[in-house]
C-alpha positions in Angstrom: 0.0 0.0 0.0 1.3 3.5 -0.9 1.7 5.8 1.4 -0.5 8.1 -0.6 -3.1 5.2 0.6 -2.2 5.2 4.1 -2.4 9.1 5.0 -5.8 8.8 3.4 -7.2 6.1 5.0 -5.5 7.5 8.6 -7.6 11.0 7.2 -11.1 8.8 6.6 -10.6 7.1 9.9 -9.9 10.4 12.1 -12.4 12.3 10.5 -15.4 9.6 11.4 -16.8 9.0 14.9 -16.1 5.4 16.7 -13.6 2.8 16.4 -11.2 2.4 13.3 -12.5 0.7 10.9 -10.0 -2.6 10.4 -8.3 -3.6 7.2 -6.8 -4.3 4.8 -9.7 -6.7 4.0 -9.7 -9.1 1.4 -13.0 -8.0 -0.7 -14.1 -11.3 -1.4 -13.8 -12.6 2.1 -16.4 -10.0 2.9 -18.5 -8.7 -0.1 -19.5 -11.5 -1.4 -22.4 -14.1 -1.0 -24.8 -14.7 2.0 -24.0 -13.2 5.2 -26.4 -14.3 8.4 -27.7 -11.4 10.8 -27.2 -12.2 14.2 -27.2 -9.4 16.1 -28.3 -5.3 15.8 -29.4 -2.2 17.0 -33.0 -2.3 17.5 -34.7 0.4 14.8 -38.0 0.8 13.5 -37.5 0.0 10.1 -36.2 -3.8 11.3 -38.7 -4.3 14.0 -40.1 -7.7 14.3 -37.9 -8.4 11.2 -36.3 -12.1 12.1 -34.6 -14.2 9.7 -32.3 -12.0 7.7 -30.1 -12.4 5.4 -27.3 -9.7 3.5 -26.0 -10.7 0.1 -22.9 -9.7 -1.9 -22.5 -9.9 -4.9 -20.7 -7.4 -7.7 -22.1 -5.5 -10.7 -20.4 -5.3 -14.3 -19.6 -2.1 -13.3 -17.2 -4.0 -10.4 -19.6 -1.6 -7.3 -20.8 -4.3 -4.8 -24.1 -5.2 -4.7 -26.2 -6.0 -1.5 -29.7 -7.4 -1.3 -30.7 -7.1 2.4 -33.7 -9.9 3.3 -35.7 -10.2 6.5 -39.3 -12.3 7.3 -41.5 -10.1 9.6 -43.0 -12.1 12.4 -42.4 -15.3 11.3 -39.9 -17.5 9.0 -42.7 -18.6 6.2 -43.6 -14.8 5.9 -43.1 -13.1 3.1 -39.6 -11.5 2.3 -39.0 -7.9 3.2 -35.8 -6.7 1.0 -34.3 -3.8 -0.2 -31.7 -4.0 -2.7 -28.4 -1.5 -4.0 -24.9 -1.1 -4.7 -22.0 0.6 -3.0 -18.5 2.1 -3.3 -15.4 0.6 -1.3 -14.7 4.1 0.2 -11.4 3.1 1.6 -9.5 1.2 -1.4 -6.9 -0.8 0.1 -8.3 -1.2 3.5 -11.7 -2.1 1.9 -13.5 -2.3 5.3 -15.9 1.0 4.3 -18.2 0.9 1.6 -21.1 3.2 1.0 -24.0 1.7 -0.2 -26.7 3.4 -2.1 -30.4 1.7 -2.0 -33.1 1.4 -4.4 -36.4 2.1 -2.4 -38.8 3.2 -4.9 -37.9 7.1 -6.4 -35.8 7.2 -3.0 -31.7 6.8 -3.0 -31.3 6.4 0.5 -27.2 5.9 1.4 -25.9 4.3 4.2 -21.9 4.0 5.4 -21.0 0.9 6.8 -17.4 0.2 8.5 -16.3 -2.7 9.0 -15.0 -2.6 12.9 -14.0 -6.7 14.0 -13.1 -9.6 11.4 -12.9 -13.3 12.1 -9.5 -14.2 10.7 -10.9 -17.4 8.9 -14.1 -15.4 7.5 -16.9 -16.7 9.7 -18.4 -13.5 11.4 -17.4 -9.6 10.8 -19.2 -6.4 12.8 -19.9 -3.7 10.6 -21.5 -0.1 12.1 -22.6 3.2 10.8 -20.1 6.0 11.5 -20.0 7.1 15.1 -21.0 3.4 16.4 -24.4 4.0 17.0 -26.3 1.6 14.7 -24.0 -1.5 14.8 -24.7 -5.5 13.0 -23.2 -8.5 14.0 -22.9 -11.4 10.9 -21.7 -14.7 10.4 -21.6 -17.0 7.7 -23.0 -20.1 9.6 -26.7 -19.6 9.5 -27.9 -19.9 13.3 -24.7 -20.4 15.4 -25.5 -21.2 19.0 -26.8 -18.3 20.9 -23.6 -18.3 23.3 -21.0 -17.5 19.8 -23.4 -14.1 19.1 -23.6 -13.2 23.0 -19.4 -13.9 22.7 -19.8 -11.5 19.7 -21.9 -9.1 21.2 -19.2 -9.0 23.9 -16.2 -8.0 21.5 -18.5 -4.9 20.0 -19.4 -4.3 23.7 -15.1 -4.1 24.4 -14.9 -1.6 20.7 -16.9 0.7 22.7 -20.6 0.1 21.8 -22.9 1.2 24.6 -26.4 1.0 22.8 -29.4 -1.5 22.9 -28.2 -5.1 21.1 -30.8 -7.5 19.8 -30.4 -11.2 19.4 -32.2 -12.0 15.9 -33.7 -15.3 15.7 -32.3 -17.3 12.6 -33.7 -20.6 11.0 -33.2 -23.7 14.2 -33.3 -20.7 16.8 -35.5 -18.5 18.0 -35.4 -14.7 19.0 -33.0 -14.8 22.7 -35.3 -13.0 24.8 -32.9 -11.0 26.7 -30.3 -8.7 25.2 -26.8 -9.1 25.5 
């Protein structure tokens, strides 16, 4: 990496709220295929959405594509999803991309940073700038509900003081308590 690349991603990460974002990241380990929501911020656009699911993919245009998934109430409803693409805005770290969403004649954008990696590739936290809307993912599609409170724990150590909800996830259901 040049260090053109490094005194701008040091500039990106100073200038945004909460932890640094972690990197360099391999873009295929993360942005790309089916990701499992475990954990997240409660918000009113997700409530009493269970089930969900984030995919990657990538456009001919090489953007990453997302299709994010959910099943309000219960797992044979139908599919909630909303679908965009997004920018890596930190090449060479690649752990913050800014997605732009199709939802009807909106363009809503969201950042997302990528804050704790699994090594191998099983799990990754991601949150908006300034920590305060934060998502916890793993690959495996309902890990037992002691690995997400373990997870929960590490975002707890980066900092993350808000309200955490335990999703429930095909062969579990929704933890009652938060972590």
């Amino acid at each position: 990496m040049t260090s053109l690349a490094i005194g701008a991603a040091l500039l990106l990460a100073a200038a945004t709220p909460g932890p640094p974002a972690v990197g360099p990241i391999a873009p295929d380990v993360v942005y790309s295929g089916a990701w499992h929501e475990q954990a997240r911020t409660p918000a009113g656009l997700t409530k009493g959405c269970e089930w969900a699911v984030t995919a990657y993919g990538r456009d001919d245009k090489g953007r990453i594509t997302v299709h994010e998934s959910c099943h309000p109430g219960r797992q044979d409803a139908a599919e909630r999803a909303i679908e965009g693409s997004g920018e890596v805005r930190d090449p060479g770290l690649n752990a913050t991309v800014l997605f732009r969403y199709r939802l009807g004649p909106l363009r809503p954008t969201r950042e997302m940073r990528i804050i704790a990696i699994d090594p191998d590739g099983a799990w990754y936290i991601s949150a908006e700038p300034g920590i305060e809307h934060v998502y916890v993912f793993t690959r495996e599609t309902a890990p037992p509900v002691e690995t997400v409170r373990g997870l929960a724990k590490r975002l707890r150590d980066l900092g993350y003081r808000g309200a955490l909800e335990i999703l429930a996830t095909p062969g579990r259901d929704r933890a009652s308590e938060t972590p």
